[in-house]
Legacy VTK file of the C-alpha trace (Angstrom):
# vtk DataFile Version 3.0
C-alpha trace
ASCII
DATASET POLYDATA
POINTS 539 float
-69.335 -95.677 99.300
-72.487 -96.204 97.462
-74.373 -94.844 94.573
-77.270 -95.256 92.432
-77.670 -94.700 88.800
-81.597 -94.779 88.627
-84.526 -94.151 86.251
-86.979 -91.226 85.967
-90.770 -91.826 84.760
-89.950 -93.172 81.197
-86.695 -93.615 81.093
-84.887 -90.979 82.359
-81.957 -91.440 84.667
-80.106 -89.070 86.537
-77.432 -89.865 89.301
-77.773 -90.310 93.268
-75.154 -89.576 95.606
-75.771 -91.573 98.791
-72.757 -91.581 100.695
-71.904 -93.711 103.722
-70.177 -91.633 105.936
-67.342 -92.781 108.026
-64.566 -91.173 109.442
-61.677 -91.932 106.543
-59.044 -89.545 108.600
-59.815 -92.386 111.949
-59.685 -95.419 109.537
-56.622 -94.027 107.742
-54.772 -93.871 110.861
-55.744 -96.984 111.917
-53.489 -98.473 109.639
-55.654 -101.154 109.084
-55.651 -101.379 105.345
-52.413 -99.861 104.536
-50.549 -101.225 102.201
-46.556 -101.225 101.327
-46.648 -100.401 97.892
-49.103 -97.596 96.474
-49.456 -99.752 92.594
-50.594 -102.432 94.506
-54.219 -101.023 95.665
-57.423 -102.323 93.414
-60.945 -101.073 93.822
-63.973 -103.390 93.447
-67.349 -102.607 91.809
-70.453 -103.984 92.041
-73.734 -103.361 91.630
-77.108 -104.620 89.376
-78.930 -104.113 85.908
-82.276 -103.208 86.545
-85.566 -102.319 84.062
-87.790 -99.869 85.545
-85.964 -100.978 89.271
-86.315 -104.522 88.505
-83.271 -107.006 88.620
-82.924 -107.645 84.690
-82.067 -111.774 83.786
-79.618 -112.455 81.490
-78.160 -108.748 81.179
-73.981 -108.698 80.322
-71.808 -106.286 81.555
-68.282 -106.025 79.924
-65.195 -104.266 81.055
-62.951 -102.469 78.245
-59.546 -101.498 78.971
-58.810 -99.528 76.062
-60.349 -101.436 72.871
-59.791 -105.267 74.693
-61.928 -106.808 76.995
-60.500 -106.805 80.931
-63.778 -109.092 81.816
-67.350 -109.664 80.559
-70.042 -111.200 83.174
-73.483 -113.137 81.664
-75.318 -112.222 84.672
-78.216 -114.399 85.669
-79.954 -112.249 87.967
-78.234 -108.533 86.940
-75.836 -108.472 89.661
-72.153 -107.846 88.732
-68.568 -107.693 90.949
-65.338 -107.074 89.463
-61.882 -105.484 90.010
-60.321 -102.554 88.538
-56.514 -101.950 88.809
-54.803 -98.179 88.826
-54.062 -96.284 85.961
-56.470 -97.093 83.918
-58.846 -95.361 81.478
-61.972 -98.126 81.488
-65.304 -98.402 79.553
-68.125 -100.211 81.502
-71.105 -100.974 79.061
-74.191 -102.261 80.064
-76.273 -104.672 77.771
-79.152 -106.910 76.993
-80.631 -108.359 73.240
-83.499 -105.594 72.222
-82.233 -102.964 74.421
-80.435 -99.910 74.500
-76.442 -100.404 75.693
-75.398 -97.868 78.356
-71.590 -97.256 79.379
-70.137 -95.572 82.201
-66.500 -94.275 81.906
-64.365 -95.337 84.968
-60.893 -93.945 85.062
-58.460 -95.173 87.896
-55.661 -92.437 87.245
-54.695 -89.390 89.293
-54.804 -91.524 92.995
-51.310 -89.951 94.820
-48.835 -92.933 95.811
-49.583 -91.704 99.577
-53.431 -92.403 99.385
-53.413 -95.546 97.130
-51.129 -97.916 99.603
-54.251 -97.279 102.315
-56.833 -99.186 99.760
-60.356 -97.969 98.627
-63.727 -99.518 99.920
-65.964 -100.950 97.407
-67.054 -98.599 94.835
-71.292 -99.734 94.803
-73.438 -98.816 91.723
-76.871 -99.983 93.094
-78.742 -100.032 90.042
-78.009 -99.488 86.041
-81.698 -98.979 84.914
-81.584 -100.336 80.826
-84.324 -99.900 78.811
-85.832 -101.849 75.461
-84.109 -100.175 71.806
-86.689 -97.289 70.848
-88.102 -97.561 67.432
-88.118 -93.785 65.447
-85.196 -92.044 67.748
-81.520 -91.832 67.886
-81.279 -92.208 70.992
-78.798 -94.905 70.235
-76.746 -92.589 68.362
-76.566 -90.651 71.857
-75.970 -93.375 74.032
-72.575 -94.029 72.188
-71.229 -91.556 74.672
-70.924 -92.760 78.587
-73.872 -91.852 80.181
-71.183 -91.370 83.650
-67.899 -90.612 84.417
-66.635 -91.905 87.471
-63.216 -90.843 88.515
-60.856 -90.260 91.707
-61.630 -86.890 93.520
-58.800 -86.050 96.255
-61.542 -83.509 97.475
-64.201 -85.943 97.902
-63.987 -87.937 101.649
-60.623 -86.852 101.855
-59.497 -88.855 98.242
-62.083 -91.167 96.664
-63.855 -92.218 93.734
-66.645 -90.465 92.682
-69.271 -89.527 89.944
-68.936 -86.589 87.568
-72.423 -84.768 88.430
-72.061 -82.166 85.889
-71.371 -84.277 82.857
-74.380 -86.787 84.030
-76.815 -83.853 83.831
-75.855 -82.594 80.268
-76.160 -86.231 78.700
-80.032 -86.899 80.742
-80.849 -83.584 79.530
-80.705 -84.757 75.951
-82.340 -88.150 76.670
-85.364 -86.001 78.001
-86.326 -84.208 74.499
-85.970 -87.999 73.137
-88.551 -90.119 75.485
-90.603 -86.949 75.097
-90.525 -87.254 71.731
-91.250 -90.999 72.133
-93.695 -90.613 74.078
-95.702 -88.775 71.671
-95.159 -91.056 69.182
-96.493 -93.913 71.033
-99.227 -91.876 72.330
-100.430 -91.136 68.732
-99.737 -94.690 67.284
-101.731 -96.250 70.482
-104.619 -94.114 69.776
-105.087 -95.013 65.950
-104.324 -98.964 66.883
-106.978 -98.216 69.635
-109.548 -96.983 66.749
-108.639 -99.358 63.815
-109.250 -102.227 66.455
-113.042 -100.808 67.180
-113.834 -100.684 63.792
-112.084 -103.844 62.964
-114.341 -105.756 65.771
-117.813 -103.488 64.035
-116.193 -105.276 61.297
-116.245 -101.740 59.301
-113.007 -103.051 57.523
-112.687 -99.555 55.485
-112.502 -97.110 58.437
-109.902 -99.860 60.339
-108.009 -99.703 56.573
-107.282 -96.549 57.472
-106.655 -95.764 60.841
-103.800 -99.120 60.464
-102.400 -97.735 57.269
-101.761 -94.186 59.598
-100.174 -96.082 62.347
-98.270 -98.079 60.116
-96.451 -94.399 58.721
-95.774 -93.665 61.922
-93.866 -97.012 62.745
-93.093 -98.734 59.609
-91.373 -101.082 61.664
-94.504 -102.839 63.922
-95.870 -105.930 62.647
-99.145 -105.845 63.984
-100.994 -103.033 61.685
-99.575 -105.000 58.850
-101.137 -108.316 60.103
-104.325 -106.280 60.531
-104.280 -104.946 57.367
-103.892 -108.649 55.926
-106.359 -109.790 58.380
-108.944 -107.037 56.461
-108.015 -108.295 53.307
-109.448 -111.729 53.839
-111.939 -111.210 56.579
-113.449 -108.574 52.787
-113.092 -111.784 50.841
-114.096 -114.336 53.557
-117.218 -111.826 53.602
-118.214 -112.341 49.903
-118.219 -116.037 50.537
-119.942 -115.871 53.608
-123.170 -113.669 51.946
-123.173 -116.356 49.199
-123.448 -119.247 51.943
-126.045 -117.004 53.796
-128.444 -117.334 50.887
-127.969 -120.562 50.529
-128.084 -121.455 54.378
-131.242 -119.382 54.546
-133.221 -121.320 51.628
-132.062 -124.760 53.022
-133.267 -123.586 56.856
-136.760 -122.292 55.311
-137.173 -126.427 53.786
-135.975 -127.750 56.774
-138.661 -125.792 58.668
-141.107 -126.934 56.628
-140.245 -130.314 57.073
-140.817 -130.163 60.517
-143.761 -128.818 61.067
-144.933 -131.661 58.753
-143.535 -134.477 61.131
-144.704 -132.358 64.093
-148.301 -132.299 62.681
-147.955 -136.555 62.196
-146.523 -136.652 65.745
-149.187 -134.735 67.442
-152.015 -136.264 65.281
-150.313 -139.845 67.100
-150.275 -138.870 70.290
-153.688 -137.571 70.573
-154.524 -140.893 69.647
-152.408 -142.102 72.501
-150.649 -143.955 69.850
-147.240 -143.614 71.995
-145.083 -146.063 69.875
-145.986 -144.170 66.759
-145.754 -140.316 68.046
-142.483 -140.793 70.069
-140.174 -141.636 66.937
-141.681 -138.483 64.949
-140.942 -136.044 67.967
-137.334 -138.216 67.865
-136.906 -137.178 64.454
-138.619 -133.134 64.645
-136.311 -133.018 67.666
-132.796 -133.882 65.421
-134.503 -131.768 62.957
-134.221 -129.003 64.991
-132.214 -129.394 68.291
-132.985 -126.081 69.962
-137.036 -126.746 69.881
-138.109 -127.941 72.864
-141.583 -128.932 72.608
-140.855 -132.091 70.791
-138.590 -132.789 73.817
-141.529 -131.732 76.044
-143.726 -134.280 74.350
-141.334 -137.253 74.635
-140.884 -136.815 78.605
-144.899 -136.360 78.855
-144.765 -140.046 76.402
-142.240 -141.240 78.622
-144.526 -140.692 81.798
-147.242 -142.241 80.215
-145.378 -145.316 79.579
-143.454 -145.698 83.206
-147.300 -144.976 84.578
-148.418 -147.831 82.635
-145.755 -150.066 83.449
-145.918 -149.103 87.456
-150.026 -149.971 87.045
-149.256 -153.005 85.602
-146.760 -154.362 88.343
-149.212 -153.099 91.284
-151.627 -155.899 89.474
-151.250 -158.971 91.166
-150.233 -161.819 89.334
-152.734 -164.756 88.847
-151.040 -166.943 89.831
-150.606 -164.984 93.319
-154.748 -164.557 93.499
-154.917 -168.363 92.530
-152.814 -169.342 95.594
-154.157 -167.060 97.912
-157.444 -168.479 97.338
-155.893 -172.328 97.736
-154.326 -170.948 101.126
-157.407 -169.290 102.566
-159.209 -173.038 101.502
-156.395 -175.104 103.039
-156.660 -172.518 106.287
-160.230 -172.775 106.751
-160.567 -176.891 106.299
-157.135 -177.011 108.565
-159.175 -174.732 111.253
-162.018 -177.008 110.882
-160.307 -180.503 111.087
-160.956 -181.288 107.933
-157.478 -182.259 107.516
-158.129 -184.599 103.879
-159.590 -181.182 102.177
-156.849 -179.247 103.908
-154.032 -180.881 102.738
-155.601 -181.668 99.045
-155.782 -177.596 99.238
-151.990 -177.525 100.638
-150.821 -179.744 97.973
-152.568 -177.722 94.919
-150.990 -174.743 96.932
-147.507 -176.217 96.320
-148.424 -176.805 92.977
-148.638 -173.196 92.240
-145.826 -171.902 93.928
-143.420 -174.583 94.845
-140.510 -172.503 96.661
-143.519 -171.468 99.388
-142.590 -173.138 102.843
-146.100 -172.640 104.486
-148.089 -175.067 102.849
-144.710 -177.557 103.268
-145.206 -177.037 106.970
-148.977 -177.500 107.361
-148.697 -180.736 105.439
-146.274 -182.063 107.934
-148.541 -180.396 110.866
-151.514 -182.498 109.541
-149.468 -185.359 108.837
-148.278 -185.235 112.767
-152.004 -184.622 113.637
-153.483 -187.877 111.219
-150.437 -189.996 112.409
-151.651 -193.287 114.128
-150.535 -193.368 117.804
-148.349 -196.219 119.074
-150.208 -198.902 120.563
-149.192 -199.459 124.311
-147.106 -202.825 124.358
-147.743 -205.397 127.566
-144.939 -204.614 129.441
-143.644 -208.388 131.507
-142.091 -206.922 134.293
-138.753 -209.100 135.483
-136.760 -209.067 138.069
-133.585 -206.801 137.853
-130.188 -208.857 137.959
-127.789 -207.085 140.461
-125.886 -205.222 138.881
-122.595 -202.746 140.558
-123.535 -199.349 140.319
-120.092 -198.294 140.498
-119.316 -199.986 137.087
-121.689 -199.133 134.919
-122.686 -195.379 133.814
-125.857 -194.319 134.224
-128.581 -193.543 130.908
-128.349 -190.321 129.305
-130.964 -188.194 130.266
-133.392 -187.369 127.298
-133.117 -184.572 124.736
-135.248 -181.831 125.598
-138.263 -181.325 123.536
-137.556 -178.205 121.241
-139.884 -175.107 122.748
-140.638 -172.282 120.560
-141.049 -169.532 122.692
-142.814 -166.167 121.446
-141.877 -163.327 123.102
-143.934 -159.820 123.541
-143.071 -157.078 120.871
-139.508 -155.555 122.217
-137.607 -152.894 119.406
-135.362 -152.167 120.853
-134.630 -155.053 122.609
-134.897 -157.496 119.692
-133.035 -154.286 117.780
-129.879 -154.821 120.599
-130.116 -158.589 119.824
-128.995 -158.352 116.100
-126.388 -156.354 116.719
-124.886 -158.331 118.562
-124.457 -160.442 115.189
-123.235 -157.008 113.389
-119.436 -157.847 113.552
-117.239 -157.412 111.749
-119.646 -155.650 109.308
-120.410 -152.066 109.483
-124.089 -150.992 110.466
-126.381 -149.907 107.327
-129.977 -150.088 109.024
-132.672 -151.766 110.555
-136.192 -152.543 109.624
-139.014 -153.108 112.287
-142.444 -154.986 110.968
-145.392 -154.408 113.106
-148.334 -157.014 111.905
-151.823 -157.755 113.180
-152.245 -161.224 113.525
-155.711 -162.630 111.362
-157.205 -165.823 111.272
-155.984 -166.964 107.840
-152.501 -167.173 106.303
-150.173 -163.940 105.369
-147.984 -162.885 103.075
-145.421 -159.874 103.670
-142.689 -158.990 101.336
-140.385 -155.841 101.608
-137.658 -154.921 99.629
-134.012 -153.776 101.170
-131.858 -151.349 98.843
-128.606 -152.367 98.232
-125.660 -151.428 95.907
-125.113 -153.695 93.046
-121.542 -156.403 93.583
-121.861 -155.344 97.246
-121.536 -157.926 100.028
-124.139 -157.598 103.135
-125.110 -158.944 106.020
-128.892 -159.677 106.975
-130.026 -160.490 109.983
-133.502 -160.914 110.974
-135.230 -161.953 114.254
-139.014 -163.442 114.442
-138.679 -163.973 118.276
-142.003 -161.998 118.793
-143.807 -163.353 115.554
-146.465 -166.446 115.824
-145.076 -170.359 115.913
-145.097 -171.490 112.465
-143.639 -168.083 111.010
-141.396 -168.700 108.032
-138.553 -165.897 106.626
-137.453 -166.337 103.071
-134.304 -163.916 101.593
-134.364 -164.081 97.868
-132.599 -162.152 95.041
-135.804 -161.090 93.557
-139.519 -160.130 94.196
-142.055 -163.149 94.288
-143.716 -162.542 91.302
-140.132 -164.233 89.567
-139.666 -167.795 88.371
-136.398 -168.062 88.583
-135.446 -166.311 91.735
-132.645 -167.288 93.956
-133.084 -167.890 97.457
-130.500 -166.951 99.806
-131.713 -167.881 102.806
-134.729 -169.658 105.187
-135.493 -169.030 108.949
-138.391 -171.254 110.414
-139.135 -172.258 113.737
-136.617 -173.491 116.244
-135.331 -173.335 119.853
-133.332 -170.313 118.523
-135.726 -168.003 116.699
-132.753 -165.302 115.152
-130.629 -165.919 112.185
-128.103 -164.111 109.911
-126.899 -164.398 106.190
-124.029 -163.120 104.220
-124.884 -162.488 100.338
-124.114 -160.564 97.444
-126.510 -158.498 96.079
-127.084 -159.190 92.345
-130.181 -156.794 91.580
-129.826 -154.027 93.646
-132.529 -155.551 96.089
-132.930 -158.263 98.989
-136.500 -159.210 99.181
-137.882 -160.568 102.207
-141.450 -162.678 102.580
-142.282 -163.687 105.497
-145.154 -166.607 105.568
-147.121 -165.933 108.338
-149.401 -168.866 110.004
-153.045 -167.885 110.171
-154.033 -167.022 114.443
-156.123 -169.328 116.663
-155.547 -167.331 119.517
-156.740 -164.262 120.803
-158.224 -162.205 118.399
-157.006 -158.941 118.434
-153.256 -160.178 118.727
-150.200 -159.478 116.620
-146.493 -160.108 116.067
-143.695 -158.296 114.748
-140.281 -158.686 113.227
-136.841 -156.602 112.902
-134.685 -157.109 110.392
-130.996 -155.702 110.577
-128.248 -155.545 107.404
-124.770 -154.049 107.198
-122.086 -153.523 104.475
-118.758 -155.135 104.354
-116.019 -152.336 105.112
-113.605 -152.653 102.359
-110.977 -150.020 103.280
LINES 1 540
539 0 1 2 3 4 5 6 7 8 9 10 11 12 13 14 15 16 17 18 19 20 21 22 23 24 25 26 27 28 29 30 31 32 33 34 35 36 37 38 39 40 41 42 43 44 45 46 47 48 49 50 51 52 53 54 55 56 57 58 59 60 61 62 63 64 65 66 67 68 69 70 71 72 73 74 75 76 77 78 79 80 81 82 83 84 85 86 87 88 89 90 91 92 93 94 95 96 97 98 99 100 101 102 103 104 105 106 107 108 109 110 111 112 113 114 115 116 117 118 119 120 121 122 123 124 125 126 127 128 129 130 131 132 133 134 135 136 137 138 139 140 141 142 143 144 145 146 147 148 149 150 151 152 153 154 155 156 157 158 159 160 161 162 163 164 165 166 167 168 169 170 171 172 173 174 175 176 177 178 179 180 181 182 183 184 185 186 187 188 189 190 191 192 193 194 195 196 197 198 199 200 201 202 203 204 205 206 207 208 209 210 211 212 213 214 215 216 217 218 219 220 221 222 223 224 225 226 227 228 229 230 231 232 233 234 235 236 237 238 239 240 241 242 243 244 245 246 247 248 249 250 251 252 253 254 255 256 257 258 259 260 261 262 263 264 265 266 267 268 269 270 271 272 273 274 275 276 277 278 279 280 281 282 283 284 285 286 287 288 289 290 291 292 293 294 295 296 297 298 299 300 301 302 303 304 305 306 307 308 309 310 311 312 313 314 315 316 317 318 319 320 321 322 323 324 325 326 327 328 329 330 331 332 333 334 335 336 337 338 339 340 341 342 343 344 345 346 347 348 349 350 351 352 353 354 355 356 357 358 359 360 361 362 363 364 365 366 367 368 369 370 371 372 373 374 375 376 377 378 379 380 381 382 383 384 385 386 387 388 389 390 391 392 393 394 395 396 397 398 399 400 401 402 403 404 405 406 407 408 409 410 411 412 413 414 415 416 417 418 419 420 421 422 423 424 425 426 427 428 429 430 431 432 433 434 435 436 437 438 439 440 441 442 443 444 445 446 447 448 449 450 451 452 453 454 455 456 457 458 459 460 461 462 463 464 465 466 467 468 469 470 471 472 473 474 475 476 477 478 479 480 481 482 483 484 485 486 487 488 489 490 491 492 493 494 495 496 497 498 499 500 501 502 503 504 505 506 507 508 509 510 511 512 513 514 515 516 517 518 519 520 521 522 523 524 525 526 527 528 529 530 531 532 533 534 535 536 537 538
């Protein structure tokens, strides 16, 4: 059999009969729980400790026979199970720290020697529904008496244990006039805490004086109006100070306003000028003035502009030492086009001069020194008889080393693309970059820049098949127009016109020139280059 001892909308609990119905008479005969002696039968409860129908942690539930304690459970999740032996008068209280105790009488008397040697099934209480100790009531008082009796019935499923309806409906009928009562009490205390805390956040501290001091009569007990009230008490003080600091705070902002506008006047009068270096420290200084003002941070990105536009028209200058060799080169070129090959390589030299890491002027000197080079005079050759020699003894000459051919293809993308991948491994692809140049009848210069991350390792690898005999690739750490650059890398004509580097990049950059001879051919003609870099896969 089972039965619930539940809770009505605050509070209120009344009892449940829900009865599992089985045929007692059938089991009875069965035999299959009889028993030889009848004072041998015990009857187990169980059940849990709920609040408002929800298992209750750390609630105890002690068993009184008479004024000593049969068994006390600390249950962790509300749930209790115990035994109860015949002919007993027991108290069953119900308990947790800060709420109410409830107790159930459960007498094991009266049971007839015939019907106690066939047993009793569990006796279930499905849920004892506790509540938190009420402040103002005495509803404690009240609870001193069992809010249940349970005892045996011989009427009830033919002999069993059941609750006593009647005397559960006198004892909820008194618990009713005190949650009403509660409830009005809370009802009125939450409605002047509900209008002392809008006045207390208008920070009108006299009308939230008085609405706390009201709630405090009605529970003397809560702590919160009388924090509150405290609370008022130096929030009235805290507000003398803060009127004081006000005045002061107010005087001190009115100086530092005029001090600003005074170094704002300076600043602008600067930067009208154009006199960045001067006007930029005065907005600085208006600017941690004042934090929130934004023109002086207005002006300083307009300065700030100025200067980077300054800076970027200065780089975009060429050098002169750049114009001074370009002028040597196009010299050199034009007395090298013209035979004039002393002139030329006096130009070459003084080209060197200028810019010694350049490898075009390095290999039109040694073109002109091949040109000037005196030819062999032809020796008289005596011819002589042969001796007989055995053929089969002696190896024949080596055949000579083929010439080295520079061959220069026709402009292929894709195809010269497909070429330096081939080179790729085991570095992961990061790009490619195709150069498409008109040939002209003096000397070039082409530099572009690759982006790289700083500490990175690449690879680069760069193929001139289709560029002009004489073409010259220099990888370098930095842009031309630096002294001390590094370079990484050269590719110049051979048999095998494609090449590959592995480097670190130190600036962020690669730079790549390419020296590019000047064309005697057809006019109208042109080369072009791809270049090809991946990134080391450090996973």
């Amino acid at each position: 059999m089972v039965y619930r001892l539940m809770k009505q909308s605050t509070g209120r609990y009344f009892i449940y009969k829900s009865i599992i119905c089985c045929c007692l008479f059938l089991f009875f005969a069965s035999g299959a729980i009889a028993q030889d002696k009848s004072s041998s039968w015990t009857i187990e409860v169980k059940g849990q400790v709920t609040e408002n129908d929800k298992k209750l942690p750390g609630a105890v539930i002690t068993v009184y026979d008479g004024n000593s304690v049969a068994n006390s459970i600390n249950s962790s999740d509300g749930k209790f199970d115990f035994q109860l032996s015949p002919e007993k008068d027991y108290v069953l209280t119900f308990s947790k720290g800060g709420y109410i105790t409830k107790r159930i009488n459960f007498s094991t008397k009266g049971v007839p020697p015939e019907r106690g040697k066939y047993g009793f099934s569990p006796f279930t209480i499905e849920e004892v529904d506790i509540f938190p100790e009420i402040e103002g009531t005495n509803v404690d008082e009240i609870l001193q008496q069992p809010v249940a009796k349970i005892g045996y019935d011989p009427k009830f499923h033919n002999g069993d244990f059941t609750f006593d309806a009647q005397y559960t409906e006198s004892i909820q009928n008194m618990l009713d006039k005190i949650l009403e009562a509660k409830r009005a009490l809370d009802a009125q205390y939450k409605k002047l805490i509900g209008m002392a805390d809008a006045e207390f956040q208008k920070k009108t501290y006299t009308e939230a004086k008085t609405n706390y001091t009201a709630a405090l009569k009605l529970k003397p007990n809560e702590q919160y109006p009388k924090d509150q009230l405290a609370a008022i008490e130096k929030a009235l003080e805290a507000q003398k100070l803060e009127d004081e600091k006000n005045a002061q705070a107010l005087a001190a902002k009115k100086a530092l306003e005029n001090q600003y506008d005074s170094v704002i006047k300076l600043a602008d009068a600067a930067y009208n000028r154009k006199d960045y270096g001067k006007a930029r420290p005065l907005y600085s200084q208006a600017s941690i003035m004042l934090p929130n003002r934004r023109y002086p941070k207005d002006q300083m990105a307009l300065i700030d502009k100025a200067l980077a536009d300054q800076k970027k028209a200065l780089q975009n200058v060429k050098p002169k030492t750049d114009v001074q060799y370009d002028s040597v080169i196009k010299l050199a070129d034009a007395a090298f086009n013209s035979k004039d090959y002393p002139v030329a390589k006096s130009q070459y030299n003084a080209a060197l001069q200028l810019k010694p890491s350049r490898q075009y002027p390095r290999q039109q000197l040694a073109a002109i020194n091949r040109l000037t080079a005196p030819k062999p005079k032809k020796d008289t050759v005596v011819k002589v008889a042969p001796k007989p020699i055995r053929h089969d003894s002696v190896k024949p000459p080596p055949p000579p080393a083929p010439a080295i051919h520079v061959e220069v293809l026709a402009c292929n993308i894709k195809g010269m693309s497909d070429s330096c991948k081939k080179y790729i491994r085991p570095f992961l692809y990061g790009g490619v970059n195709a150069l498409h140049i008109p040939l002209r009848t003096s000397a070039q210069e082409k530099e572009i820049n690759i982006p790289a991350f700083t500490g990175e390792r690449y690879r680069i690898i760069i193929d001139i098949s289709a560029m002009p005999q004489g073409t010259t690739v220099v990888v370098s750490d930095q842009d031309n127009t630096h002294k001390k650059r590094k370079e990484f890398y050269t590719l110049g004509d051979a048999a095998r016109r494609i090449g590959f580097i592995d480097a670190v990049s130190k600036s962020g950059r690669f730079f790549v020139d390419y020296e590019i001879p000047p064309n005697t051919g057809n006019a109208g003609a042109s080369g072009c280059a791809v270049i090809m870099f991946g990134y080391e896969n450090n996973k």
